[in-house]
DSSP file (Angstrom, degrees, kcal/mol; ACC not computed):
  #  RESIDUE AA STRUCTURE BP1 BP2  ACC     N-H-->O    O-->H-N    N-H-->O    O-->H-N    TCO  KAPPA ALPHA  PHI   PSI    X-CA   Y-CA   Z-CA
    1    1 A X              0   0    0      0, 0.0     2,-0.6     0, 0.0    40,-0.0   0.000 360.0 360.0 360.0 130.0  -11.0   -8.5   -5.1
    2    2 A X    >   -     0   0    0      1,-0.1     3,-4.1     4,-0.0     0, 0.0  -0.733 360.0-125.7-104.9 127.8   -9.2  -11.1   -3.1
    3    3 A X  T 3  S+     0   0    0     -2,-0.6    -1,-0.1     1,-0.3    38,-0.0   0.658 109.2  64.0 -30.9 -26.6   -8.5  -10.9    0.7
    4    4 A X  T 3  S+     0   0    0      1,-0.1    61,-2.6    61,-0.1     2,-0.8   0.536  86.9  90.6 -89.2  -4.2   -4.5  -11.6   -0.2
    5    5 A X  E <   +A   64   0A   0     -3,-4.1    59,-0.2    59,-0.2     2,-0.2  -0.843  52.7 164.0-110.6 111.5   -4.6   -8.4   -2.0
    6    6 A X  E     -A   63   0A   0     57,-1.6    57,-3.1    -2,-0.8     2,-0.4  -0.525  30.8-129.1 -75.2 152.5   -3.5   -5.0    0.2
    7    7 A X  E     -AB  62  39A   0     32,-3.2    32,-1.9    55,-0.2     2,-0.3  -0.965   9.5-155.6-120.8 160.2   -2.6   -1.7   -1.3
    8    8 A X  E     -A   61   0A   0     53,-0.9    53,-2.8    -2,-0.4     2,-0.2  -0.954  22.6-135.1-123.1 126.6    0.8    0.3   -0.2
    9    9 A X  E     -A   60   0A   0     28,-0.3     2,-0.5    -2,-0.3    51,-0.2  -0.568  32.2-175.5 -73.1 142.3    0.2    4.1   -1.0
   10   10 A X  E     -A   59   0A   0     49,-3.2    49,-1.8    -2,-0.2    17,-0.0  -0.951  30.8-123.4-137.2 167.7    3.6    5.4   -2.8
   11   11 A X     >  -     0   0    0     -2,-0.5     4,-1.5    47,-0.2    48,-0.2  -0.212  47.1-107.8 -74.5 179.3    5.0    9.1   -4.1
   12   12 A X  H  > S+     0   0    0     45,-0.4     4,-2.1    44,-0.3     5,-0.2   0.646 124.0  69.1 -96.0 -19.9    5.7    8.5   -7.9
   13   13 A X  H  > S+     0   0    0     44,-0.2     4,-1.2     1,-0.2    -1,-0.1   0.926 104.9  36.8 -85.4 -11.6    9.3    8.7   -6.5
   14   14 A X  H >> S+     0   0    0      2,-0.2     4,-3.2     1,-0.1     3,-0.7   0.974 113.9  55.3 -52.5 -57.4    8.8    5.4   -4.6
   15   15 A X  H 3X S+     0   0    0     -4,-1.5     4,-2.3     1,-0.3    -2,-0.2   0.792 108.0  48.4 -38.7 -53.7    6.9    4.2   -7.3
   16   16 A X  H 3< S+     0   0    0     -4,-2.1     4,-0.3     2,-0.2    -1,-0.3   0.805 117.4  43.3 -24.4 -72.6    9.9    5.0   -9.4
   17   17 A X  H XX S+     0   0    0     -4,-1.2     4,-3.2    -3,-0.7     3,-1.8   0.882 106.8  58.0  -6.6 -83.7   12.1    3.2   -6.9
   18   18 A X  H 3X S+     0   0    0     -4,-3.2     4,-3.5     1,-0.3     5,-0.3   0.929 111.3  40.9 -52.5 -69.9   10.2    0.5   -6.4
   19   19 A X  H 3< S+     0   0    0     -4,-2.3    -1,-0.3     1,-0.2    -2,-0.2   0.483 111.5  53.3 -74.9   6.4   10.2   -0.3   -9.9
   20   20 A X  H <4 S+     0   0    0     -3,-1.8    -1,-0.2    -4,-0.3    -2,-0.2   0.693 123.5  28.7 -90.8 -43.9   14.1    0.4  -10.8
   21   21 A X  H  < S-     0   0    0     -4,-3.2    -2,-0.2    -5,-0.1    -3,-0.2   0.553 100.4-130.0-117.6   1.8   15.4   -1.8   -8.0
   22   22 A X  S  < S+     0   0    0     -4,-3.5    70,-2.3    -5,-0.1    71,-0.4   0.421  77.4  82.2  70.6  -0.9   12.6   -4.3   -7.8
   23   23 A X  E     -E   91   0B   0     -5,-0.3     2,-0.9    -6,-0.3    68,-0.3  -0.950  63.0-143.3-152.3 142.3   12.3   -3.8   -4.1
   24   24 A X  E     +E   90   0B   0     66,-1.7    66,-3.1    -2,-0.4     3,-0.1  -0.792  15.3 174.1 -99.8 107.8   10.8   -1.5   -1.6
   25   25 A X        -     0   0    0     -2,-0.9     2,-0.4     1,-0.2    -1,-0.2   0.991  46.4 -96.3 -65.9 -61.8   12.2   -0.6    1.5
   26   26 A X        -     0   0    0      4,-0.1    -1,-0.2     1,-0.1    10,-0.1  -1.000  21.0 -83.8-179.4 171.6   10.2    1.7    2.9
   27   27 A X        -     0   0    0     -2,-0.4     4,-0.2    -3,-0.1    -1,-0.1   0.071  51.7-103.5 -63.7-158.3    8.9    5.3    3.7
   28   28 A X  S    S+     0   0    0      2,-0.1     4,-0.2     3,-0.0    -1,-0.1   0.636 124.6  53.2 -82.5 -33.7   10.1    6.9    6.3
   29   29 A X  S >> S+     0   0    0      2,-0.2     4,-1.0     3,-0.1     3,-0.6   0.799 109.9  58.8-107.3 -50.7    7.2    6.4    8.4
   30   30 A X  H >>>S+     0   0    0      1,-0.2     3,-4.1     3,-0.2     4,-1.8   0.985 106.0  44.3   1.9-121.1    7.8    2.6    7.6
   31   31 A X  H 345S+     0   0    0      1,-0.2    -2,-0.2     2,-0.2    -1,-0.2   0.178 109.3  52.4 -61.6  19.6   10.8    2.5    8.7
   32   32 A X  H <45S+     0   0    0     -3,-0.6    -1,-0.2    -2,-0.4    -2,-0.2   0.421 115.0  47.5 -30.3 -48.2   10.2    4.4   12.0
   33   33 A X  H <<5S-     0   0    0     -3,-4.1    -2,-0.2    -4,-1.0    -3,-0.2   0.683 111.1-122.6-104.2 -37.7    7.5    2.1   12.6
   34   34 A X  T  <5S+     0   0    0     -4,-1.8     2,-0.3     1,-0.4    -3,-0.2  -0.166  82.1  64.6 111.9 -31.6    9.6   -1.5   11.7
   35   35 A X  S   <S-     0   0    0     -5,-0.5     2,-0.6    -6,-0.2    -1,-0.4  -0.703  86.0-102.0-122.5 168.8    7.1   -2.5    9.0
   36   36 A X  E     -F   86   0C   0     50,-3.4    50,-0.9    -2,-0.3     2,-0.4  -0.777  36.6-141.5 -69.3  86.4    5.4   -1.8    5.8
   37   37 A X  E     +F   85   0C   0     -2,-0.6   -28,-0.3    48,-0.2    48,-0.2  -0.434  26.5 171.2 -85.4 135.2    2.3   -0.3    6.3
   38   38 A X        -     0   0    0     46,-3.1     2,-0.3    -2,-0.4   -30,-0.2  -0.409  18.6-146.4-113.2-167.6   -1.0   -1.5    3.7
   39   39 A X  B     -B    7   0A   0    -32,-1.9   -32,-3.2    -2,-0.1     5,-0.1  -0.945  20.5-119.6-160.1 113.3   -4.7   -0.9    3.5
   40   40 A X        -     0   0    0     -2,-0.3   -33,-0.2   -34,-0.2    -1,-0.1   0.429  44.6 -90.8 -43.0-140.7   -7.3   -3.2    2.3
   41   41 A X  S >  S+     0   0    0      2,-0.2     3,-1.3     3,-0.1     4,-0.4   0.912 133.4  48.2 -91.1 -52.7   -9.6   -2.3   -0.6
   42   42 A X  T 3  S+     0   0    0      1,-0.4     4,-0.5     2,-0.2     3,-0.3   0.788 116.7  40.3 -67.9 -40.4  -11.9   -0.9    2.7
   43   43 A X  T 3> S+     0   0    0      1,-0.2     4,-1.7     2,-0.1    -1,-0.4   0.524  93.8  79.2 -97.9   6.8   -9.2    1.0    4.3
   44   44 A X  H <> S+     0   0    0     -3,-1.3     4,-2.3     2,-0.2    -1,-0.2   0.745  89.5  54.0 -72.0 -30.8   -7.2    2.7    1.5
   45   45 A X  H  > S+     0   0    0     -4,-0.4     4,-2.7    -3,-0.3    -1,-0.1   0.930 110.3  48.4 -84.0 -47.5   -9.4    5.5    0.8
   46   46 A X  H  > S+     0   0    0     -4,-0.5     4,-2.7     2,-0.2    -2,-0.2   0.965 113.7  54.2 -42.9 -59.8   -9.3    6.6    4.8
   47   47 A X  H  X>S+     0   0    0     -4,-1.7     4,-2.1     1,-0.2     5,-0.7   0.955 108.5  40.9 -52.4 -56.8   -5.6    6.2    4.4
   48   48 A X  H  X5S+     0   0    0     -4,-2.3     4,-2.6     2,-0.2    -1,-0.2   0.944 115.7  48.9 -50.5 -55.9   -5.0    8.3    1.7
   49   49 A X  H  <5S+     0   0    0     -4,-2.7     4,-0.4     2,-0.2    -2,-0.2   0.939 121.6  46.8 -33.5 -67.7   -7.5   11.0    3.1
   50   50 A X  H  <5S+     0   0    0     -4,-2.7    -2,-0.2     1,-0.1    -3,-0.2   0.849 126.8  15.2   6.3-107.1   -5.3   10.3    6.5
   51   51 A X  H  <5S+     0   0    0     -4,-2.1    -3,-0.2     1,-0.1    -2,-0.2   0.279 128.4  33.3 -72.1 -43.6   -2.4   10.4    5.6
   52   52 A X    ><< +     0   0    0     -4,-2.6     3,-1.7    -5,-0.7    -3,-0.1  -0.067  66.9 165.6-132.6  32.8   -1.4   11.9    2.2
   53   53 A X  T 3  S+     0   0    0     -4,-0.4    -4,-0.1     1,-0.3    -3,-0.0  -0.312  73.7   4.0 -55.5 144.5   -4.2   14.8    2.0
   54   54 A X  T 3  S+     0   0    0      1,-0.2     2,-0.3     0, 0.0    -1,-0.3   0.456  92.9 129.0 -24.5  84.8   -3.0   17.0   -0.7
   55   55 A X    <   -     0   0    0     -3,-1.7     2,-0.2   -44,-0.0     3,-0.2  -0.864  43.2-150.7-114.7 128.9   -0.3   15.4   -1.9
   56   56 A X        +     0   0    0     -2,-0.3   -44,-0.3     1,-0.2    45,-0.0  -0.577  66.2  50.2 -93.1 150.3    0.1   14.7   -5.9
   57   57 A X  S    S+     0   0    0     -2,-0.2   -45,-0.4     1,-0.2     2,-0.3   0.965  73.3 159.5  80.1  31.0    1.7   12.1   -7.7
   58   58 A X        -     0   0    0     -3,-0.2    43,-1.6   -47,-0.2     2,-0.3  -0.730  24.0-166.1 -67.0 115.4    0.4    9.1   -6.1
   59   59 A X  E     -AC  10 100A   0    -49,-1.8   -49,-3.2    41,-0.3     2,-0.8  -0.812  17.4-138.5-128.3 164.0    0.1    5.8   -7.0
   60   60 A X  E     -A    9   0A   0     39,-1.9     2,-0.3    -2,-0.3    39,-0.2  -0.853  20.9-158.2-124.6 106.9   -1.8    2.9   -5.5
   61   61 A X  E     -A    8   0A   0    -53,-2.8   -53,-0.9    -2,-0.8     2,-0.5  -0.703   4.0-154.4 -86.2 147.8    0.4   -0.5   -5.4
   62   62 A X  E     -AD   7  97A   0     35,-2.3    34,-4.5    -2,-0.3    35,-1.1  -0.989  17.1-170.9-147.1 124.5   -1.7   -3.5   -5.2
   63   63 A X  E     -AD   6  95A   0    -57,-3.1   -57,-1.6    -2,-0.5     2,-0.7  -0.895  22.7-128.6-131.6 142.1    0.5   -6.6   -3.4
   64   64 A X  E     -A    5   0A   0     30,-1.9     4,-0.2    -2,-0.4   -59,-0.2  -0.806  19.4-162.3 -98.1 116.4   -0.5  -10.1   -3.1
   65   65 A X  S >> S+     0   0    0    -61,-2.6     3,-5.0    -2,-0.7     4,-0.8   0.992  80.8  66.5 -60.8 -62.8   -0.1  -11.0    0.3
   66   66 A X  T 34 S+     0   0    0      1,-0.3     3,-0.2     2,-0.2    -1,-0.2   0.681  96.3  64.7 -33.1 -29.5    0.0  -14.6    0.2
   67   67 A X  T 34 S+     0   0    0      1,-0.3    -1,-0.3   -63,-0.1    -2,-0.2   0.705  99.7  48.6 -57.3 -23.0    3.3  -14.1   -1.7
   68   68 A X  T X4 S+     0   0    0     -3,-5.0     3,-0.6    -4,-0.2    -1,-0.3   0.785  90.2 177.5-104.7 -30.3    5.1  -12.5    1.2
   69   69 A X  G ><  +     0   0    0     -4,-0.8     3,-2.2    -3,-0.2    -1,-0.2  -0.336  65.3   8.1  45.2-124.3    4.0  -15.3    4.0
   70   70 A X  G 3  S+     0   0    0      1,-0.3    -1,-0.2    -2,-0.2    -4,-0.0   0.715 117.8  73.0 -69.8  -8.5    4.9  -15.4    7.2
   71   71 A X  G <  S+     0   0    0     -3,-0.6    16,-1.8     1,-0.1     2,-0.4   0.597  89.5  86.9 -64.6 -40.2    6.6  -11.7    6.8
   72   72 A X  E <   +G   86   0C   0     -3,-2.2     2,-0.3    14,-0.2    14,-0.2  -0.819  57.9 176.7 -89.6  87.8    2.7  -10.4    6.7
   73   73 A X  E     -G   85   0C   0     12,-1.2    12,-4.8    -2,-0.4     2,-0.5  -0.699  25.1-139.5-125.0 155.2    0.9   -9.6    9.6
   74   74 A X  E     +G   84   0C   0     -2,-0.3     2,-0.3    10,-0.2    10,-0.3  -0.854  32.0 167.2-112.9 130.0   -2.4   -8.3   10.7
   75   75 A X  E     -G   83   0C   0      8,-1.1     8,-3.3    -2,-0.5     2,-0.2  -0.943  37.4-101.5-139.1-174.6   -2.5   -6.1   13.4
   76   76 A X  E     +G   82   0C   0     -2,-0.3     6,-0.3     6,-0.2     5,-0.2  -0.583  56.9 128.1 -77.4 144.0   -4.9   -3.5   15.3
   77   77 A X    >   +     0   0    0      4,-1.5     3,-2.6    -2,-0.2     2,-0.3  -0.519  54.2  29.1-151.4-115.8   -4.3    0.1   14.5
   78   78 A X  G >  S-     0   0    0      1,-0.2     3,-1.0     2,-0.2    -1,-0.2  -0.273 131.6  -5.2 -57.0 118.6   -6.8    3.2   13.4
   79   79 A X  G 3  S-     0   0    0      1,-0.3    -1,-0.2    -2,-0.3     3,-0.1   0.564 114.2 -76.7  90.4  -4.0  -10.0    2.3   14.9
   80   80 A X  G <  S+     0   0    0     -3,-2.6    -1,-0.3     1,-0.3    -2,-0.2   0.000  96.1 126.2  80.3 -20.9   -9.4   -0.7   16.2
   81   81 A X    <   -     0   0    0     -3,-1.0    -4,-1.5    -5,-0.2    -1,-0.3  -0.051  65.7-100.8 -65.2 162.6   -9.6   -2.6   12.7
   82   82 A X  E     - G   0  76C   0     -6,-0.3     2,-0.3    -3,-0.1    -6,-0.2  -0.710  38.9-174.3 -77.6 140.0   -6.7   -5.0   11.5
   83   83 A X  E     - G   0  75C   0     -8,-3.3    -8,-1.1    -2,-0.2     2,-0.5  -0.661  23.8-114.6-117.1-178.6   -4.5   -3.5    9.0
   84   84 A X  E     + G   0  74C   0     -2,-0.3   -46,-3.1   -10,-0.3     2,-0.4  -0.977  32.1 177.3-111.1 127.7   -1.8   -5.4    7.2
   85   85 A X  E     -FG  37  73C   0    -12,-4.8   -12,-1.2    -2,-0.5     2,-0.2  -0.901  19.9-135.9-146.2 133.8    1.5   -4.9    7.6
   86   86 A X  E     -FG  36  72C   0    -50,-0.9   -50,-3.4    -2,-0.4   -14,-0.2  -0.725   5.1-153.8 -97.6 135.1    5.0   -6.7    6.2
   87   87 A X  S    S+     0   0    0    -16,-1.8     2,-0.3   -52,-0.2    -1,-0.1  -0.566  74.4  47.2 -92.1  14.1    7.8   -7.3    8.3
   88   88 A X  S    S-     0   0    0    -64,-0.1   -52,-0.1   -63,-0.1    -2,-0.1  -0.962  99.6 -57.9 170.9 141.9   10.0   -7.2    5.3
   89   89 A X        -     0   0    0     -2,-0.3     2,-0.5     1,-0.1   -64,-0.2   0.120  55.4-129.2 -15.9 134.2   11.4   -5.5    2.0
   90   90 A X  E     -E   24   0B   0    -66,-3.1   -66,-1.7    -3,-0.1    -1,-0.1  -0.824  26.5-150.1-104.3 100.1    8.2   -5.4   -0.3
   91   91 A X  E     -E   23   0B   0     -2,-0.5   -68,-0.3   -68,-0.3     3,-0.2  -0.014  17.9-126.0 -13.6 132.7    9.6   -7.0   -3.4
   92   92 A X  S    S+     0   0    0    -70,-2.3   -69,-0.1     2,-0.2    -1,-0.1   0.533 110.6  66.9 -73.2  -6.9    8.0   -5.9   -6.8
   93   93 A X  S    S+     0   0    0    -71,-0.4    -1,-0.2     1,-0.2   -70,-0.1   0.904  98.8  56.0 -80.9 -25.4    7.3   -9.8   -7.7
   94   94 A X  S    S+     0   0    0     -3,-0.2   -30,-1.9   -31,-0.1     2,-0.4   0.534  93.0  84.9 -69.3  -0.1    4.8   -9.3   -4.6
   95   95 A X  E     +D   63   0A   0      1,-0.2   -32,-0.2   -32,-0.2     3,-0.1  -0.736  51.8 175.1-115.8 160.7    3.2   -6.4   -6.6
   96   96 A X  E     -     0   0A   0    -34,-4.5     2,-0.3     1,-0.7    -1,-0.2   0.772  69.8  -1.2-123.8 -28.4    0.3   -7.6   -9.2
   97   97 A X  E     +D   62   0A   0    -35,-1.1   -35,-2.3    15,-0.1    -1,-0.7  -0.963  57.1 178.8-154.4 161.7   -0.8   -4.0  -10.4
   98   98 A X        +     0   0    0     -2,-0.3     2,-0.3   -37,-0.2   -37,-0.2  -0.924   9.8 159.1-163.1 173.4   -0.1   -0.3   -9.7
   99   99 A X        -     0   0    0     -2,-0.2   -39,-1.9   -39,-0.2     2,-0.2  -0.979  47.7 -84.2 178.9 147.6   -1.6    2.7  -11.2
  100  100 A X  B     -C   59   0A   0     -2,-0.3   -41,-0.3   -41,-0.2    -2,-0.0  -0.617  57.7 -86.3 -86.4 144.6   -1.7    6.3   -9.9
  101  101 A X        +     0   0    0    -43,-1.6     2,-0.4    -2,-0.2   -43,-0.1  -0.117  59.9 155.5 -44.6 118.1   -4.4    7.2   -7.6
  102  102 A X  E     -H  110   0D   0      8,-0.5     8,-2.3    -3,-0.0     2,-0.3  -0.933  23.8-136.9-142.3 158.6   -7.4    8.3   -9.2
  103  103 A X  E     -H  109   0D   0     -2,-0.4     6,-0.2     6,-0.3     5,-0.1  -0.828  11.0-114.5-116.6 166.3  -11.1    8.6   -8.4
  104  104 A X    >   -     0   0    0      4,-2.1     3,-2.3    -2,-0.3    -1,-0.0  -0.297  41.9 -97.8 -22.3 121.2  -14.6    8.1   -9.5
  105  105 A X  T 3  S+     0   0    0      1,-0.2     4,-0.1    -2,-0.1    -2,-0.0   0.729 119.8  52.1  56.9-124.6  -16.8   10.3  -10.0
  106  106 A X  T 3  S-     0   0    0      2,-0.1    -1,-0.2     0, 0.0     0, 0.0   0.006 129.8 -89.4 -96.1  19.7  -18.8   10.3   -7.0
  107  107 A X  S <  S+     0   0    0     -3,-2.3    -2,-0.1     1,-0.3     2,-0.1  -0.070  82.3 142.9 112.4 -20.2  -15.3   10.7   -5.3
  108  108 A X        -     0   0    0     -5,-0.1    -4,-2.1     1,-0.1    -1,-0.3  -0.311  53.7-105.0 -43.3 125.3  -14.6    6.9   -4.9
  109  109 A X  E     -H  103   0D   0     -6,-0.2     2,-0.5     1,-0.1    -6,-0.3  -0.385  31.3-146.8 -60.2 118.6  -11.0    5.4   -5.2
  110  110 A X  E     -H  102   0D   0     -8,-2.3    -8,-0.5    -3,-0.1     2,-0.3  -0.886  16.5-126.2 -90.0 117.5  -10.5    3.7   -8.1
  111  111 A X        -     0   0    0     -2,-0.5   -11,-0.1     1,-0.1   -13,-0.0  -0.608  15.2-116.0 -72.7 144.7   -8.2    0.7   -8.3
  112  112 A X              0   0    0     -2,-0.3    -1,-0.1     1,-0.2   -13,-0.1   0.120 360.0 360.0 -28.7 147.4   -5.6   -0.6   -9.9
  113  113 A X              0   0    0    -15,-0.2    -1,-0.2   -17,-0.0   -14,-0.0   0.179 360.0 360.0-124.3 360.0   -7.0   -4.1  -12.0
């Protein structure tokens, strides 16, 4: 997995969205906030737990940062860690896989390839 790749958690009707109109605005919570908020590989599983605790019909977007540039920025949030978060429309050319949220197993997040 390569540092330029974040995931954006989405409903399937973002997902939906996202892939009809080729670009992603936001949540709500997003656009509250000003930005897009992602999760590395490390922080995604926290997020989802977080954030979308039992909620169905989830999919797990997997966005090449480097694509976005200067639009992409790391800042401090839960915990003190850097998250990533775009300043901008998330385009579907930025997104390289997506796949609906499933686990492992032994309960582990599986990603998109």
């Amino acid at each position: 997995m390569s540092d330029s790749i974040a995931y954006k958690i989405l409903t399937g009707e973002q997902l939906q969205q996202l892939l009809a109109e080729g670009v992603f605005t936001g949540a709500p919570i997003d656009k509250a906030d000003g930005y897009i908020h992602m999760s590395t590989a490390a922080q995604a599983q926290e997020t989802l737990e977080k954030h979308f605790s039992g909620q169905t019909g989830l999919a797990l977007a997997a966005v090449d940062l480097d694509l976005l540039g200067d639009a992409v920025k790391w800042e401090v949030s839960r915990g003190g860690a850097l998250f990533p978060h775009i300043y901008a429309d998330l385009p579907l050319s930025a997104v390289v896989a997506h796949a609906p949220v499933t686990y492992a197993e032994d309960g582990r997040l599986l990603f998109p390839a």
